[in-house]
C-alpha positions as CSV (number, residue, x, y, z in Angstrom):
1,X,0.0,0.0,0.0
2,X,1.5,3.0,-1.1
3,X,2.1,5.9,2.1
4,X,-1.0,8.9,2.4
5,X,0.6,11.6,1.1
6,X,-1.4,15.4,1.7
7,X,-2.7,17.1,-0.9
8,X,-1.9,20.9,-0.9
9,X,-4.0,23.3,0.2
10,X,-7.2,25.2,-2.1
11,X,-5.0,28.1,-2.1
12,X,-1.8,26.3,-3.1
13,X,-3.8,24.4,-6.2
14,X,-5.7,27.5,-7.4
15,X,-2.2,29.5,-7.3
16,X,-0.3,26.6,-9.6
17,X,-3.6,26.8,-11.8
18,X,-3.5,30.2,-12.5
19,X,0.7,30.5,-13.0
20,X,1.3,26.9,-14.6
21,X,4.9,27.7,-15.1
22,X,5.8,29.1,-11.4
23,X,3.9,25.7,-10.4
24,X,6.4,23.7,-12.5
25,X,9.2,26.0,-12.3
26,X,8.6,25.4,-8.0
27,X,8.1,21.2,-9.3
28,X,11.9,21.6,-10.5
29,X,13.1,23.3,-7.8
30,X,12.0,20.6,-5.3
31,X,13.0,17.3,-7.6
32,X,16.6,18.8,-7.6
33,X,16.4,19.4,-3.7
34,X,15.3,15.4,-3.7
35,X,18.1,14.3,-5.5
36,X,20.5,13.3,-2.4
37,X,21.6,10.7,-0.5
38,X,19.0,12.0,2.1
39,X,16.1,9.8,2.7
40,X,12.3,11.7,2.5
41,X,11.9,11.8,6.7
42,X,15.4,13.7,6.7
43,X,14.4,15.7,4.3
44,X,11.1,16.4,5.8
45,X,12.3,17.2,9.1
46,X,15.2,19.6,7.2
47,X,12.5,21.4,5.3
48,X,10.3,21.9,8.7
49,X,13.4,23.0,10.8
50,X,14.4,25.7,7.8
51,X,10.7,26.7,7.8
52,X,11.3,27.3,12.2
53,X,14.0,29.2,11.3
54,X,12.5,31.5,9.2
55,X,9.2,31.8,11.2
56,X,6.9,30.9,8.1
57,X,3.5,29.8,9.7
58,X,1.9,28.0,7.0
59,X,5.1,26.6,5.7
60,X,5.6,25.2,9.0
61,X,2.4,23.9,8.7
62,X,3.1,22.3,5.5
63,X,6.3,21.0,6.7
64,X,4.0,19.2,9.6
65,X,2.3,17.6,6.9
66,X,4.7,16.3,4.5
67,X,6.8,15.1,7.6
68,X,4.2,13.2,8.9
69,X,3.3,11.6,5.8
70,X,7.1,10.7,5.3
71,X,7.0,8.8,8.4
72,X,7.9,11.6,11.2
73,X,6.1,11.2,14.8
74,X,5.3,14.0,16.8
75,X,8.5,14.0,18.9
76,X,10.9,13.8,16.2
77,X,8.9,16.9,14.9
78,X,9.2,18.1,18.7
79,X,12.7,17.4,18.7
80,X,13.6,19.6,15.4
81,X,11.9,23.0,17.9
82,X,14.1,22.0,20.7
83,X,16.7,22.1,18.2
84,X,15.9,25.4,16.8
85,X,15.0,27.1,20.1
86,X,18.5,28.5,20.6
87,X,18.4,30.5,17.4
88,X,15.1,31.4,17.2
89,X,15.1,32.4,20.8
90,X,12.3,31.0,23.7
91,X,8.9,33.3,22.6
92,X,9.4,31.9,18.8
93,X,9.9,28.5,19.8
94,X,6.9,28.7,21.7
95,X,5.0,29.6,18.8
96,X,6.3,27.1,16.0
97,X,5.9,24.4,18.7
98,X,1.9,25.0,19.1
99,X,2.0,25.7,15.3
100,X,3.5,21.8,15.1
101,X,1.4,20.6,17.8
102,X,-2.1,22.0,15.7
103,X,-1.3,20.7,12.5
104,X,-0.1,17.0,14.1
105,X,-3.9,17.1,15.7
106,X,-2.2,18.0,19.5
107,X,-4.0,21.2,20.3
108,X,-2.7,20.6,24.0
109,X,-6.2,21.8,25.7
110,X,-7.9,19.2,27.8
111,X,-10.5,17.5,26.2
112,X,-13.9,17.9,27.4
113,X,-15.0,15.0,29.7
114,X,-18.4,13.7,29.2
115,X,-20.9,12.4,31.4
């Protein structure tokens, strides 16, 4: 069975739509960044720690996604903000690491008990 991969978001898809050749100008640029001896998760967990760096919401977001669906848990994902959090300083590692934790599904409030 071949892995779930994500599909991009509306916005993404209507962009690429309407400017076919940024869309496959951006398809070279990421088939030469795959061409490595890195495996997908490194590369996944690269991508997401560049995206930290640079404090880019959605493409930390996206980098969530496509880690995940390259085989990344939660605390490897974790592990990449710990990493990051003496260069992007405590209040911005705060941030990317609820950003991570809401697009992995870990929203971190308590869950309403029922009765």
């Amino acid at each position: 069975m071949a892995p779930k991969t994500s599909r991009p978001p509306t916005a993404h898809q209507q962009f690429v739509r309407r400017f076919a050749s940024l869309g496959k100008a951006w398809g070279l640029v990421n088939a030469e960044g795959d061409a490595g001896p890195l495996d997908a998760k490194t590369q996944r967990l690269l991508k997401l720690a560049i995206a930290i760096g640079a404090m880019r919401e959605g493409a930390v977001h996206s980098g969530v996604r496509k880690a995940r669906d390259a085989g990344a848990s939660l605390a490897e994902m974790e592990q990449v903000v710990a990493l990051a959090a003496s260069t992007i300083g405590f209040p911005a590692s705060v941030a990317v690491w609820r950003w991570v934790r809401e697009e992995a599904g870990e929203t971190g409030r308590p869950t309403k008990r029922r009765r």
